[in-house]
BAGUDO-799675 format. One record per residue (C-alpha): x, y, z; residue number from 0. Coordinates in Angstrom, 2 decimals. Each point is the difference from the previous one (the first is absolute). Last residue first. Example, Ala and Ser with C-alpha at 12.3 -4.5 7.8 and 13.67 -1.06 7.14 Angstrom:
+---------+---------+---------+-----+
:       X :       Y :       Z :   i :
+---------+---------+---------+-----+
:   13.67 :   -1.06 :    7.14 :   1 :
:   -1.37 :   -3.44 :    0.66 :   0 :
+---------+---------+---------+-----+
***
This chain:
+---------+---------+---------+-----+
:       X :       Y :       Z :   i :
+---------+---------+---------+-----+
:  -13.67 :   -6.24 :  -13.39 : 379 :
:   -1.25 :    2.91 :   -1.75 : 378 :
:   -2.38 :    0.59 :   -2.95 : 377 :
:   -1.91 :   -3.66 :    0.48 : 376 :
:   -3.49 :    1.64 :    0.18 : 375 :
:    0.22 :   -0.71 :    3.99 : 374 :
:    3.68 :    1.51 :    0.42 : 373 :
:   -1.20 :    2.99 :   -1.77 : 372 :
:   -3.43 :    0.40 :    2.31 : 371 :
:    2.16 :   -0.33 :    2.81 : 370 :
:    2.48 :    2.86 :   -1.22 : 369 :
:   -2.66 :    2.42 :   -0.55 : 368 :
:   -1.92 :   -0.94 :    3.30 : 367 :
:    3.55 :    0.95 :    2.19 : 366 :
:   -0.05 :    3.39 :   -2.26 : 365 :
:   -3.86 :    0.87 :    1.72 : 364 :
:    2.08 :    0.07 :    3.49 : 363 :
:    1.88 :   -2.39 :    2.44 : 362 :
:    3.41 :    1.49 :    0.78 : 361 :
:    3.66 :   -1.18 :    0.97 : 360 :
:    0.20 :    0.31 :   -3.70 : 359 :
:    0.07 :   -4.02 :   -0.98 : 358 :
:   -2.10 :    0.03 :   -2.94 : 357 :
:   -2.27 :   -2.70 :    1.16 : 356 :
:    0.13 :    1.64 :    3.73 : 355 :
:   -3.62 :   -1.86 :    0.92 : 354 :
:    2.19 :   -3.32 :    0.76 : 353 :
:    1.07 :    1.40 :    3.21 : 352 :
:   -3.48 :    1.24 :    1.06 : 351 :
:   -1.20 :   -4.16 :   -0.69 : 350 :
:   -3.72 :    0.43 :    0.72 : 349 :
:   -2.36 :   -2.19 :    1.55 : 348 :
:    2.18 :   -0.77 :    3.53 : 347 :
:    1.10 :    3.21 :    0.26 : 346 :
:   -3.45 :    1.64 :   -0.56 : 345 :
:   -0.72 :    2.36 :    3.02 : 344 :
:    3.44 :    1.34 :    1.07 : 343 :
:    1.25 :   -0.11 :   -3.46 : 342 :
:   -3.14 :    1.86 :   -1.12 : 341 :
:   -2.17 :   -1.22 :   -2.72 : 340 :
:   -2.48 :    3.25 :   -1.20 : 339 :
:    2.20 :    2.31 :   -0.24 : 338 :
:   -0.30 :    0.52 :   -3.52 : 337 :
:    4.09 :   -0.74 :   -1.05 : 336 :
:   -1.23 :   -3.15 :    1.76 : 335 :
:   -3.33 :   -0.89 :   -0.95 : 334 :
:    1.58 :    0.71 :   -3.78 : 333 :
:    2.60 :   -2.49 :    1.07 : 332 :
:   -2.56 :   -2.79 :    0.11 : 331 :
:   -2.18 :    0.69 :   -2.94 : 330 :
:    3.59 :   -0.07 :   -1.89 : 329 :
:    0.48 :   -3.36 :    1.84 : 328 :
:   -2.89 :   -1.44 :   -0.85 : 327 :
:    1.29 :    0.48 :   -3.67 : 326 :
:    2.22 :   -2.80 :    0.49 : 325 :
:    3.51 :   -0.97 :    1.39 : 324 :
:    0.00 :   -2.67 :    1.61 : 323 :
:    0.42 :   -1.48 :    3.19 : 322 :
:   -3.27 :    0.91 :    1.90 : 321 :
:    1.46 :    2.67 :    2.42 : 320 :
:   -2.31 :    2.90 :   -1.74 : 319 :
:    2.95 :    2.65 :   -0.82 : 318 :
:    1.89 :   -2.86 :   -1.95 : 317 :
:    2.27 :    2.87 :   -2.10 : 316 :
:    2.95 :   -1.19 :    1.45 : 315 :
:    0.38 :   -2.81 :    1.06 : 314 :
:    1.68 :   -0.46 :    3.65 : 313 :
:    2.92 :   -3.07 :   -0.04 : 312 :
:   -0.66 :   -1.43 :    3.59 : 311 :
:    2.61 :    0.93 :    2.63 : 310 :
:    0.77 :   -3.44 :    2.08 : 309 :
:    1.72 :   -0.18 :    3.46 : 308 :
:    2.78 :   -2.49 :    0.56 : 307 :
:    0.60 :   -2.10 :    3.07 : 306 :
:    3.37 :    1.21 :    1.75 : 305 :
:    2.97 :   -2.30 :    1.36 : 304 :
:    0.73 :   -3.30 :    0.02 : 303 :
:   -3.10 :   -2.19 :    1.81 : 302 :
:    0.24 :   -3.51 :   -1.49 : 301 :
:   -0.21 :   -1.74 :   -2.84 : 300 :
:    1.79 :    2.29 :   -1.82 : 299 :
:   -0.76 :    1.89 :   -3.72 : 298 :
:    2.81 :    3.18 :   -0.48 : 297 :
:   -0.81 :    3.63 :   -0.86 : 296 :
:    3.60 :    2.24 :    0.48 : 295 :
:    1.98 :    2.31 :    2.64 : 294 :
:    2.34 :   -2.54 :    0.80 : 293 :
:   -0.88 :    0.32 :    3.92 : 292 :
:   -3.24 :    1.53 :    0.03 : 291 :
:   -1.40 :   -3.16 :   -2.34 : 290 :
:   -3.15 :    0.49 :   -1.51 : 289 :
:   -2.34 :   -2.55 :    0.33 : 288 :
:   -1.79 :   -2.43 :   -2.62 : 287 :
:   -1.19 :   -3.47 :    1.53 : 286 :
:    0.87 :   -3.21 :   -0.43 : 285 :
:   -2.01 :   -2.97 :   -0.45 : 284 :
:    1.89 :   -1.61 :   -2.59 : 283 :
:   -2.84 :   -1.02 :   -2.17 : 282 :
:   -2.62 :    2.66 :    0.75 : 281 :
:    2.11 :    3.02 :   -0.25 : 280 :
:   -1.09 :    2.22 :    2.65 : 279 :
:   -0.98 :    3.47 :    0.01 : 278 :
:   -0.65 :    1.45 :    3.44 : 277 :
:   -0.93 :    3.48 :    0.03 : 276 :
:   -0.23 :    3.40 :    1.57 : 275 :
:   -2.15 :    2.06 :    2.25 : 274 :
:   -1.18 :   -2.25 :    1.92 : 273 :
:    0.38 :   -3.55 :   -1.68 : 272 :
:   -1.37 :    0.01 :   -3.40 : 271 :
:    0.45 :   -3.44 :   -2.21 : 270 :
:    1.63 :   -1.03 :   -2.73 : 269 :
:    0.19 :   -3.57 :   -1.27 : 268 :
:    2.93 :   -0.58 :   -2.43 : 267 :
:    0.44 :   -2.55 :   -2.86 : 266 :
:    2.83 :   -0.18 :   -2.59 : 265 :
:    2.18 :   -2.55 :    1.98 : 264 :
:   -0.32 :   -2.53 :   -2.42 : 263 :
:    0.39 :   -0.46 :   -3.45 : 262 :
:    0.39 :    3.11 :   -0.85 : 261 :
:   -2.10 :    1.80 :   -3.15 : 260 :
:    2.56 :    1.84 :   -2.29 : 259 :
:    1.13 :    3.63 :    0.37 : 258 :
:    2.07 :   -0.95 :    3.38 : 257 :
:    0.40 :    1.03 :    3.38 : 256 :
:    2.17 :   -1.26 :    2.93 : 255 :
:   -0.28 :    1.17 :    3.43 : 254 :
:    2.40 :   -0.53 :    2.96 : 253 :
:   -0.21 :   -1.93 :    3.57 : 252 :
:    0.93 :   -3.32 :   -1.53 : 251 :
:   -1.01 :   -3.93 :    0.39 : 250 :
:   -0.78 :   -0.70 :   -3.86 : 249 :
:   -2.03 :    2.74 :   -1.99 : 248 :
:   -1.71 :    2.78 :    0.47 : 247 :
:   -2.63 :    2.44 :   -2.22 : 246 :
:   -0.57 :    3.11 :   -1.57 : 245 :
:   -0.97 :    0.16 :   -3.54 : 244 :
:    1.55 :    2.05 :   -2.52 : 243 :
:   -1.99 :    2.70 :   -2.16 : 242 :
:    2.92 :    2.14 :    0.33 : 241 :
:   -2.23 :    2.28 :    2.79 : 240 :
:    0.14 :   -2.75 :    2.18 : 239 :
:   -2.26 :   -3.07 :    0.39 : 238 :
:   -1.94 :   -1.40 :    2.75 : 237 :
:   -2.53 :   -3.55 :   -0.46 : 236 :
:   -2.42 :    0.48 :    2.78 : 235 :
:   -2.19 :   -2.38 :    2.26 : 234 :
:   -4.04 :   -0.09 :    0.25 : 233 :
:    0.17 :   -3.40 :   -0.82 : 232 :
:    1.66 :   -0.26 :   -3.45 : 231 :
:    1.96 :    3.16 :   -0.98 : 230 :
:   -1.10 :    3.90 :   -1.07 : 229 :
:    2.67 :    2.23 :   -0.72 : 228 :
:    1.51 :    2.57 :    2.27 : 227 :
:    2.24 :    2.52 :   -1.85 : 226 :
:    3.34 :    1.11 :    1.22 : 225 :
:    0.90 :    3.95 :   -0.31 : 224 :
:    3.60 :    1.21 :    0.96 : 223 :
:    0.62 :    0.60 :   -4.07 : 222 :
:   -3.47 :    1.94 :   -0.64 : 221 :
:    1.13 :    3.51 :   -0.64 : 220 :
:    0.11 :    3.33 :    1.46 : 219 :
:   -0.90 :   -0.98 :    3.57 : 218 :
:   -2.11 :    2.14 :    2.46 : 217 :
:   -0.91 :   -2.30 :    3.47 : 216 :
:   -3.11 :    0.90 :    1.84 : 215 :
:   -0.66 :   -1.13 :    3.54 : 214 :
:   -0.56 :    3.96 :    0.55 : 213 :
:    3.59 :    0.47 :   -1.42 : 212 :
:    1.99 :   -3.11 :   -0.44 : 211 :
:    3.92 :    0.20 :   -0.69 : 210 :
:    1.70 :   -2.40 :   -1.63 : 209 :
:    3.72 :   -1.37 :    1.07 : 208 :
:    1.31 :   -3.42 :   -2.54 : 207 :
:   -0.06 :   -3.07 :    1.10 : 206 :
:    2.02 :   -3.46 :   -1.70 : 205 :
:   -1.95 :   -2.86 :    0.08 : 204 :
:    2.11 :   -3.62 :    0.52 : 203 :
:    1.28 :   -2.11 :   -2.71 : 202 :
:   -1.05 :   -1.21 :   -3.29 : 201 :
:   -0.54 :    0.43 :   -3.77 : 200 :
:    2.20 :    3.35 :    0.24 : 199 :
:   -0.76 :    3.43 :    0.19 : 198 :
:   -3.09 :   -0.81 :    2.38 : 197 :
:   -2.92 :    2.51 :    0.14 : 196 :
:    0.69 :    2.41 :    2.76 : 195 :
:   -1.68 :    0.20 :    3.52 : 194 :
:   -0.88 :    3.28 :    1.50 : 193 :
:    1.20 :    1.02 :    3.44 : 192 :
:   -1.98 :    2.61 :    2.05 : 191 :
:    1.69 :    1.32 :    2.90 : 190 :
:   -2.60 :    1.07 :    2.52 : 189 :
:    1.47 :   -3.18 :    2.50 : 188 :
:    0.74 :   -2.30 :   -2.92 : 187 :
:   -2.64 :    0.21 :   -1.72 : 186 :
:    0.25 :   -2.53 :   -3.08 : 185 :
:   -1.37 :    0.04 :   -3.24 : 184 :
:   -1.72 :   -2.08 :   -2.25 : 183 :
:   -0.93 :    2.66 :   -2.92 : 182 :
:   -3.39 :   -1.66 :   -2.04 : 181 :
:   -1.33 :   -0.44 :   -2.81 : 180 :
:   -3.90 :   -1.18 :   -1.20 : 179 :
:   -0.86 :   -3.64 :   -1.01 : 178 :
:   -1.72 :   -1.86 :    2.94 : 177 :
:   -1.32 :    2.69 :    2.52 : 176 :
:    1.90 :    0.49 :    3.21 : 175 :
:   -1.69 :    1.45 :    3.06 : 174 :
:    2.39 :    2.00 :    2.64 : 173 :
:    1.00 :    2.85 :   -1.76 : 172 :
:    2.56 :    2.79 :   -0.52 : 171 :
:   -0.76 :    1.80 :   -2.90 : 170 :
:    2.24 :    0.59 :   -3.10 : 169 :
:    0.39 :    2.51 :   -2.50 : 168 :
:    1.62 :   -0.05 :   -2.96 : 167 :
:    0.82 :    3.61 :   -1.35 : 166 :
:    0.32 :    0.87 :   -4.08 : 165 :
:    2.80 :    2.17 :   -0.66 : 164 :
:   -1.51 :    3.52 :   -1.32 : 163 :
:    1.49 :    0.57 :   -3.58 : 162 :
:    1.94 :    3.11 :    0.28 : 161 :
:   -1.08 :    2.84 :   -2.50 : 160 :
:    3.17 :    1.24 :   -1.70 : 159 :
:    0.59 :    3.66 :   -1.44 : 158 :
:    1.28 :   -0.58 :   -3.35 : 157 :
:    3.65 :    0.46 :    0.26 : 156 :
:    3.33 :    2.64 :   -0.25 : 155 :
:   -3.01 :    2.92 :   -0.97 : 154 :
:    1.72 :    2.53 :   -2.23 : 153 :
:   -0.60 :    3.30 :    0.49 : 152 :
:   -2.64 :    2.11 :   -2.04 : 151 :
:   -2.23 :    1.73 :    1.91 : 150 :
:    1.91 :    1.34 :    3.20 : 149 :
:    3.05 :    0.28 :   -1.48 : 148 :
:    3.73 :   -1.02 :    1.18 : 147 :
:    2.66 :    1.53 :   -1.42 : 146 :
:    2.16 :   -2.75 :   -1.41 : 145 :
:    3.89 :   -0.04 :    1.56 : 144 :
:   -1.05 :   -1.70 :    3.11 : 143 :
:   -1.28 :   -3.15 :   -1.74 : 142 :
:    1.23 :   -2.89 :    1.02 : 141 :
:   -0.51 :    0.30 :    3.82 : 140 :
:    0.20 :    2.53 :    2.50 : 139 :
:   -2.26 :    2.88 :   -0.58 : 138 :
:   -1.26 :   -0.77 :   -3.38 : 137 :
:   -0.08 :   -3.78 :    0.59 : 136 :
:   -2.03 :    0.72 :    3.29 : 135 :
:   -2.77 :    1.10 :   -1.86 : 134 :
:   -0.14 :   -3.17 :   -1.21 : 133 :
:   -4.21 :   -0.40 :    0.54 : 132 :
:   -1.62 :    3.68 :    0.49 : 131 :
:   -2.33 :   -0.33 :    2.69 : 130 :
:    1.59 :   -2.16 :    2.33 : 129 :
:    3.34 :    1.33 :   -0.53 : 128 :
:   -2.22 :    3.33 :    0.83 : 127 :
:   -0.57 :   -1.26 :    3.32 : 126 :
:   -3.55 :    2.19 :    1.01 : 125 :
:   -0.71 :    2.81 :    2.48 : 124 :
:   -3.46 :    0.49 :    1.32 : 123 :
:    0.59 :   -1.36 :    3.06 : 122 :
:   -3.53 :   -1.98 :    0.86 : 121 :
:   -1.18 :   -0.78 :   -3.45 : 120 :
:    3.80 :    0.67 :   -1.72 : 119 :
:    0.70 :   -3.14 :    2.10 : 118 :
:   -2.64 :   -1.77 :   -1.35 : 117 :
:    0.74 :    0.75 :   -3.77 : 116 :
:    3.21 :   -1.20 :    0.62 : 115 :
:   -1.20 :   -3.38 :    1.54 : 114 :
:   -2.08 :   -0.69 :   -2.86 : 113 :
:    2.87 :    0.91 :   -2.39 : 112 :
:    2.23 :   -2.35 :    1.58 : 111 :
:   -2.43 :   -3.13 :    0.29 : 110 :
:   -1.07 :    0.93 :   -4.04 : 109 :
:    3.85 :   -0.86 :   -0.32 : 108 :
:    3.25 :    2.17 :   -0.61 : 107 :
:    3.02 :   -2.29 :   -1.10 : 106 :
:    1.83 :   -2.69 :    1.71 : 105 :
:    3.45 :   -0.73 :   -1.77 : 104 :
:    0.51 :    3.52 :   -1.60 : 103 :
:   -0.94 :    1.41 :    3.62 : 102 :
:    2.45 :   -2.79 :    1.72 : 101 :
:    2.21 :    1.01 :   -2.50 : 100 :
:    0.37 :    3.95 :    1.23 :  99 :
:   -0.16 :   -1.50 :    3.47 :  98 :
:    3.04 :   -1.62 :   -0.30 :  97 :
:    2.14 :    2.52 :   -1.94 :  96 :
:   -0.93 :    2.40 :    2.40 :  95 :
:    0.57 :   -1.94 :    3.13 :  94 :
:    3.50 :   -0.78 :   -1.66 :  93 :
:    1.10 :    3.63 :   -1.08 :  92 :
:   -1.48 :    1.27 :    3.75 :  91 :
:   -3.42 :    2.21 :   -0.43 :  90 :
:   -0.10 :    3.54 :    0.15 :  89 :
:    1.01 :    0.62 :   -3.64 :  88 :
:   -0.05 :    2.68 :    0.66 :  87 :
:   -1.00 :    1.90 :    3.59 :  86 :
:    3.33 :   -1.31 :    1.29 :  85 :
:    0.70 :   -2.78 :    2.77 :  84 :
:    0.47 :   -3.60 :   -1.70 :  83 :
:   -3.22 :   -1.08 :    1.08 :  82 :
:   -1.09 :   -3.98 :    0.31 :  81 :
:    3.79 :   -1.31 :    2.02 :  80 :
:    0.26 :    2.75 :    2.17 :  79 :
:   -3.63 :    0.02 :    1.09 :  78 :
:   -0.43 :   -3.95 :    0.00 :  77 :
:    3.39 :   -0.13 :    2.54 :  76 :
:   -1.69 :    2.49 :    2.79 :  75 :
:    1.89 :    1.85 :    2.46 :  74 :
:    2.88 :    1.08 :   -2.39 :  73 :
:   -2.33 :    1.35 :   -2.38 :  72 :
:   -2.99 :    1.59 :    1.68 :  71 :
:    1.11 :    3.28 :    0.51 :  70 :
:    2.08 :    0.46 :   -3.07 :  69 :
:   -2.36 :   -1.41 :   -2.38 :  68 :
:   -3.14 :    0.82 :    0.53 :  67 :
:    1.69 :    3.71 :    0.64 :  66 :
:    0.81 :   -0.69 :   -3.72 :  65 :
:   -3.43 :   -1.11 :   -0.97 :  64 :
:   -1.63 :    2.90 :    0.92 :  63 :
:    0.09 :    1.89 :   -3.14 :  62 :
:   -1.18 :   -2.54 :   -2.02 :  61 :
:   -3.18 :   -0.81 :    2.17 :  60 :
:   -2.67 :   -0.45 :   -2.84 :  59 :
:    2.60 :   -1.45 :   -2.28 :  58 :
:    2.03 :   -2.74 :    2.42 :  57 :
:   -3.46 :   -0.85 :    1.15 :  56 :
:   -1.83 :   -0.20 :   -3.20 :  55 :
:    3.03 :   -2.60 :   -1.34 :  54 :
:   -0.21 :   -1.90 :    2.72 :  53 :
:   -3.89 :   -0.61 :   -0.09 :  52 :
:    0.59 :   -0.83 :   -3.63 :  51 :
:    2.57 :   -2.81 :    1.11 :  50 :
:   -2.32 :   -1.22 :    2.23 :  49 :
:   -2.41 :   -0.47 :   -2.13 :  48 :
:    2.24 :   -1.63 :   -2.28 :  47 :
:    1.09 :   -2.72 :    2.56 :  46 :
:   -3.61 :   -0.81 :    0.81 :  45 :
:   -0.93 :   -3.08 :   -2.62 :  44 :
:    3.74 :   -1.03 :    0.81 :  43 :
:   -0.17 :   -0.65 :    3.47 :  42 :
:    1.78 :    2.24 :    2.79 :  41 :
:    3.88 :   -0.48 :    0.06 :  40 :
:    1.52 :    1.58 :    3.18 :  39 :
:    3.83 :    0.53 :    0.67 :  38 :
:    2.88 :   -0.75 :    1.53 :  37 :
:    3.42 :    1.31 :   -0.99 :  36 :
:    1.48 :   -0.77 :   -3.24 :  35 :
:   -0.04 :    2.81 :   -2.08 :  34 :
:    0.54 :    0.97 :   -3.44 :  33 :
:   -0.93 :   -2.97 :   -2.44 :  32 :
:   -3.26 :   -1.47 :    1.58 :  31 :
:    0.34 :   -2.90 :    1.52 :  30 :
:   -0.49 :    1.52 :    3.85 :  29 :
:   -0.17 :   -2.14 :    3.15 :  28 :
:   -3.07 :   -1.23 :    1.14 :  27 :
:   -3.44 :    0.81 :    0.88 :  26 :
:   -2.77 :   -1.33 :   -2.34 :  25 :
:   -3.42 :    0.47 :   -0.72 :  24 :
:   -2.52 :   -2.80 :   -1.88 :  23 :
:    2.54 :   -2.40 :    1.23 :  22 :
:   -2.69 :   -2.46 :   -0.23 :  21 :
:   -0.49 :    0.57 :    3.09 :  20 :
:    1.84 :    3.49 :    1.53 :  19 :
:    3.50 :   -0.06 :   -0.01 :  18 :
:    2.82 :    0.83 :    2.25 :  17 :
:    4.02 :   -0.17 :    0.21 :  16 :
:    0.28 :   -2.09 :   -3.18 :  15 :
:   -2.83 :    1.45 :   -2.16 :  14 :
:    2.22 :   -0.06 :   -3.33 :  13 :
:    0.25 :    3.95 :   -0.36 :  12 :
:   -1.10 :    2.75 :   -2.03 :  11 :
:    0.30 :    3.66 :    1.30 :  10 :
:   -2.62 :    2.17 :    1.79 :   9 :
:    2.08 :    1.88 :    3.25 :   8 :
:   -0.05 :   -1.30 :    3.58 :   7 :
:   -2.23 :    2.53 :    2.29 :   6 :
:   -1.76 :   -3.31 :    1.47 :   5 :
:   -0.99 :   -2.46 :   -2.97 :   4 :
:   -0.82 :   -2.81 :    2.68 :   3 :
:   -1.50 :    2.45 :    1.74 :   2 :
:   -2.81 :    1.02 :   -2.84 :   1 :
:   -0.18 :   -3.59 :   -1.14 :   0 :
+---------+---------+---------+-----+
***
């Protein structure tokens, strides 16, 4: 993200030139009234801390800002275009305009105030923008004519606390167990390509990029995820995340799905080959592949391109492996947090994924908190 921003200025743009998935940030050209050169959009939940950051900068080093300026502006387009080359107001009329809203739009957080208190830690300076919410409005904004003081200003919004956005995680396996979810995804050469539920009651499976880390996959939702459900004789019935099931029908190479019960065609036998699968449909005898050519999941009778791999849905909270959630599992993450189950030692008793139940990056005393909620029905 870092070089895809380069030393192009913040602006808003349509992600045309560059994007990041989900077009989370964006390079394109600028929509914002005042310039229309390219420019950098970072994500919402971060365009007011960036506007603060501005803000300090342009105030801590006033006086420098017009060297700033005059060396760096015909050499670099994001200088020219961000500073307008005077100590005051420092900032160009249309940077200024658009980071003033983006600070109105996304206002200080308890992530903001953490990270200011950090910084003071080790530097011992602080962002008073940070400190004292619409600040800015009394040096640039809507209230430059009120003297600003200390005690008794008037706070633009209650400082937010962002609601953490709950993580999915999914392992790659080789065992399948009737009536958990699953990603099917391709690997086509390290480029992992997850298939899509169908937008329409047939055709082939579009793919999507996903990115694995330790045979991990992080999602924020559940769309990608296809459960496995128990069928006669060991086989599977598969539906999407629509509740639809999976299934074929005359001579084709696609995939139809449906809320109701097929007649036929609904059947698949799955089995682990290697390090990936074969998953059959037990009428038509095809199997499921992923096509390099059109980029999407077909079912052939022959050899077409890749066999899947499967990432089973990991839940969270089942410490103990057994499939539920229970207060073995507290017992269970206590040995953790304890030290006494190591991930070298106890991989195959203890689920160290599962063990983040509040998903910190860390397993402590907090992780037995949340568990103990989701047991006495608290949280989902």
């Amino acid at each position: 993200m870092n070089s895809m921003r380069n030393n192009h200025p913040f602006g808003e743009n349509d992600g045309e030139m560059n994007h990041s998935e989900g077009y989370y940030s964006k390079l394109g050209k600028c929509t914002f009234e005042g310039y229309t050169g390219t420019c950098f959009e970072p994500n919402d939940e971060w365009k007011g801390d960036f506007a603060r950051t501005y803000f300090y900068m342009v105030t801590c080093y006033e006086t420098s800002l017009p060297t700033w300026f005059s060396d760096n502006s015909g050499s670099y387009e994001g200088c020219r275009a961000t500073f307008d080359g005077n100590t005051y107001p420092g900032l160009s009329e249309w940077q200024l305009a658009m980071l003033l809203k983006w600070s109105r739009q996304d206002p200080v957080d308890s992530i903001e105030l953490a990270r200011n208190e950090a910084v003071c830690s080790i530097q011992h300076n602080r962002n008073p923008f940070i400190d004292y919410p619409g600040l800015e409005e009394y040096v640039w904004g809507t209230k430059t004519a009120e003297a600003f003081i200390y005690d008794s200003y008037g706070i633009p919004d209650t400082i937010v606390t962002p609601q953490p956005v709950r993580k999915y995680l999914y392992r790659k396996t080789l065992i399948i167990t009737a009536g958990k979810r699953y990603l099917i995804v391709a690997d086509n050469s390290g480029q992992l390509r997850m298939a899509q539920p169908l937008a329409t009651p047939y055709g082939y499976i579009q793919a999507q990029d996903v990115t694995a880390v330790d045979d991990i996959i992080t999602l924020e939702d559940t769309v990608s995820a296809f459960t496995f459900l128990a069928a006669d004789g060991g086989n599977f019935y598969i539906k999407d995340s629509s509740d639809r099931f999976v299934y074929q029908t005359e001579n084709y190479n696609s995939f139809n799905v449906s809320a109701d019960m097929p007649e036929s065609g609904a059947e698949w036998t799955v089995q682990a080959t290697d390090n990936a699968f074969t998953i059959t449909n037990v009428e038509k005898q095809k199997y499921v592949q992923y096509s390099t050519r059109y980029k999407s999941f077909g079912c052939y009778a022959n050899q077409q391109g890749l066999l899947p791999t499967l990432y089973e849905e990991v839940l969270m909270g089942d410490v103990n492996r057994d499939g539920y959630i229970t207060i073995a599992d507290v017992t269970a993450l206590v040995n953790i947090i304890l030290g006494k189950a190591t991930l070298e030692n106890d991989a195959d008793k203890y689920d160290f994924d599962a063990a983040d139940v509040n998903q910190d990056s860390n397993v402590t005393i907090a992780d037995v908190t949340a568990l103990v909620n989701i047991i006495l029905g608290k949280t989902n």
